[in-house]
N, C-alpha and C positions, 0 to 999 in steps of 0.2 A: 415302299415300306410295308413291311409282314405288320396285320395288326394283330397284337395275340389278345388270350381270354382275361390275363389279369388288364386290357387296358378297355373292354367293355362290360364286364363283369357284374354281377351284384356282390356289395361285402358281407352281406349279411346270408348265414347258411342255414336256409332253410329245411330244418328236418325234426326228425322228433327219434326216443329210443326204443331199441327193439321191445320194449314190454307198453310202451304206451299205448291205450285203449283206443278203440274204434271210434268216439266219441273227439278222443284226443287229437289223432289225425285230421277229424272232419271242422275239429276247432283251428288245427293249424292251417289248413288249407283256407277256410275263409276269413282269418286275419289277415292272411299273404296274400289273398285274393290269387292262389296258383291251383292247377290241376295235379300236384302230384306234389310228396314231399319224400325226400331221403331219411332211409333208416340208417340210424349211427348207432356204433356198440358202446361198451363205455369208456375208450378208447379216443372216441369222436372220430372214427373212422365209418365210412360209410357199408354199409352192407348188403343194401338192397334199396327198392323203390316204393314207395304204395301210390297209387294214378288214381284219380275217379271212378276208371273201369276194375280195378280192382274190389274198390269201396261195393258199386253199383251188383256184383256179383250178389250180395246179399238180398237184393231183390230178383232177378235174375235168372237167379240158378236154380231148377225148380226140384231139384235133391240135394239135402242136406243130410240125410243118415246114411245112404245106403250106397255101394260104388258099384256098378258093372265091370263084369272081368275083360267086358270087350268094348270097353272106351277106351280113348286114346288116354296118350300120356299127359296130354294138355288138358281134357277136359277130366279128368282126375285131378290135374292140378288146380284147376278153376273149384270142383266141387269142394277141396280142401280149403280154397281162401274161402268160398262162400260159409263155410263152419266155422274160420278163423275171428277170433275177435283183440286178438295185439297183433299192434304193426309186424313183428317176427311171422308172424301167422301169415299175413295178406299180403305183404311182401311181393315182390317180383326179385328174383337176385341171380347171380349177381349185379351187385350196382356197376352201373356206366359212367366213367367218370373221367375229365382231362385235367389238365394242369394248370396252373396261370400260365406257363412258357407254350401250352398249344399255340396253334395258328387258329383263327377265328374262320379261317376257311376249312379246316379239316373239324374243326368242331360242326359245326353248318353241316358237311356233308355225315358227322355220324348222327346226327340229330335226324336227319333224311335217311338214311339207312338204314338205323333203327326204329324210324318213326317217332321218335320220344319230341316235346318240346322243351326240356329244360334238363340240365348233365348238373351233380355234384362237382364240385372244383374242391381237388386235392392238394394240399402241400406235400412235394415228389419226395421230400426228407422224414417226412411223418406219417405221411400218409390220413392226417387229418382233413375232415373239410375244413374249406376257408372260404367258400363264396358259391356260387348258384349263378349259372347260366342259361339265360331265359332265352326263347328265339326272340323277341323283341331287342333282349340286347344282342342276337348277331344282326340285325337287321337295321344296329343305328350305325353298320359300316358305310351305307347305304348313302347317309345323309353327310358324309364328310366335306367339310368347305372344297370346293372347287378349282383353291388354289393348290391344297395337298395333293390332291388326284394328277393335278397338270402338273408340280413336280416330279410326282412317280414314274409320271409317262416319258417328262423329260429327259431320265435316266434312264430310259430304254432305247432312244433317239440314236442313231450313231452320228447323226449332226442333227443338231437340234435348229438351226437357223432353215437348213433345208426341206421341212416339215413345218405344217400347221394343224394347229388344234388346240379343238374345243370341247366345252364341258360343258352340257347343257340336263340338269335334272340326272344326273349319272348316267347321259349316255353319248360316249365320246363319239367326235370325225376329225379322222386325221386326212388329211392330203400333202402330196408331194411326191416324188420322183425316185423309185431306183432303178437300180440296173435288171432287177428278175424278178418273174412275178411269185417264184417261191419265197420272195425276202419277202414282198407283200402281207403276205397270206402268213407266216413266221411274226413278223409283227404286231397281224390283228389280235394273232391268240396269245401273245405276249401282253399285251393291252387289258384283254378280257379279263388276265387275270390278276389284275389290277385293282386291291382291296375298294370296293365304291362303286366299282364299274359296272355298270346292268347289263349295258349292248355297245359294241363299236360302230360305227357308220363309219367303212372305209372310201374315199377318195382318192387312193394312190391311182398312179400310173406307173407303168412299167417299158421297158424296151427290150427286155427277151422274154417270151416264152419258155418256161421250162417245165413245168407240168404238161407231162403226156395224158393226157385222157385214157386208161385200161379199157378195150370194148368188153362188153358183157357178155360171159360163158353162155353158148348155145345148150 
C-alpha cells in the first residue's frame, strides 16, 4: 500500500501573509513550535517560504545599505532579506509544495533534496494550502503495526506459503527458496520499498547463479 501526504499530514496550514511583519512571522513560528512558515497571497495560495535562517540573516548579514557589484547572486539576495522586514521581503520562493495525492515517499525524498524539513500541501483544483508536512510526520511511516507491513510484503510473494518473514522494529527477513539468485536480489529491493521498511535481512537461497560478476577495467 502507497501511503500518501493527505494520510500523514497536519490539517492545520501553517503560514502567515505576504505583508505580515517580522515580528509576526517570529510569533507564528513559536506558537507552531516550527522552523519555517509558508507565505500565502490573498488567494491562500502559497508563494514562498520564510525558515529561521532566513529570520537569522538580520543578525548575520554585516551589510545592510550598500551591495558589491562583485557578489554573487545569492549573497545579494541574502543582503536584500537582511533589509526585508514582511514576509514578501524575507521570503525564499518559489514555494515547494505537494499534494494530498503525493506519495510520502517522494515527498521524503524532495524534503532531502532540497534540504527543507516541512512542504506546503496544496489542493491540485485551487491551488490553495490545506495542510503542512512536517518530517516528523513522514517518519510516523516508520512506526506502522507490523501486521500492515507483513501484508504488503505478502502481496509481493509469488507464493506466499513458500517464504517466511518477519517484522521486527521495521526491519524485515525473509527466507525461502527460488529458482535464481536474480529473483533473490529483485525481491529484497521490492521489499525495501515497502512504506515502514528500514532494512531487509535476506535469507533466501537460490539454485542457479545468474549474476555474472563484470571484472574491473584495467
Amino acid at each position: 500500500m502507497t501511503i500518501l501526504v493527505k494520510d500523514v499530514m497536519g490539517r492545520v496550514a501553517i503560514a502567515v501573509l505576504e505583508d505580515s511583519s517580522f515580528l509576526d512571522i517570529v510569533a507564528a513560528m513559536e506558537r507552531y513550535a516550527v522552523g519555517a512558515v509558508t507565505v500565502i497571497d490573498a488567494e491562500r495560495r502559497p508563494v514562498g517560504v520564510v525558515s529561521e535562517d532566513d529570520l537569522l540573516l538580520k543578525e548575520t548579514d554585516p551589510v545592510r545599505h550598500s551591495v558589491s557589484m562583485f557578489e554573487s547572486r545569492t549573497r545579494r539576495q541574502e543582503h536584500q532579506k537582511a533589509a526585508g522586514v514582511k514576509a514578501a521581503e524575507l521570503m525564499t520562493a518559489p514555494a515547494i509544495t505537494v499534494t494530498p495525492d503525493t506519495s510520502v515517499r517522494d515527498a521524503a525524498r524532495l524534503m532531502h533534496d532540497k534540504r527543507i524539513r516541512q512542504l506546503p500541501v496544496v489542493d491540485p483544483a485551487t491551488g490553495h494550502i490545506c495542510g503542512t508536512l512536517h518530517q516528523r510526520d513522514v517518519l510516523r511511516v516508520f512506526v506502522r503495526p507490523a501486521a500492515d507491513v507483513l501484508a504488503d510484503i505478502a502481496a509481493l510473494l509469488p507464493d506466499r506459503e513458500a517464504f517466511s518473514v518477519e517484522v521486527d522494529r521495521a526491519v524485515v527477513t525473509i527466507g525461502g527458496k527460488v529458482r535464481r539468485k536474480s529473483q533473490t536480489v529483485a525481491l529484497v529491493e521490492r521489499i525495501r520499498e515497502v512504506e515502514g521498511v528500514v532494512d531487509v535481512v535476506s535469507e533466501l537461497t537460490y539454485d542457479t547463479e545468474d549474476l555474472i560478476a563484470t571484472p574491473p577495467l584495467l
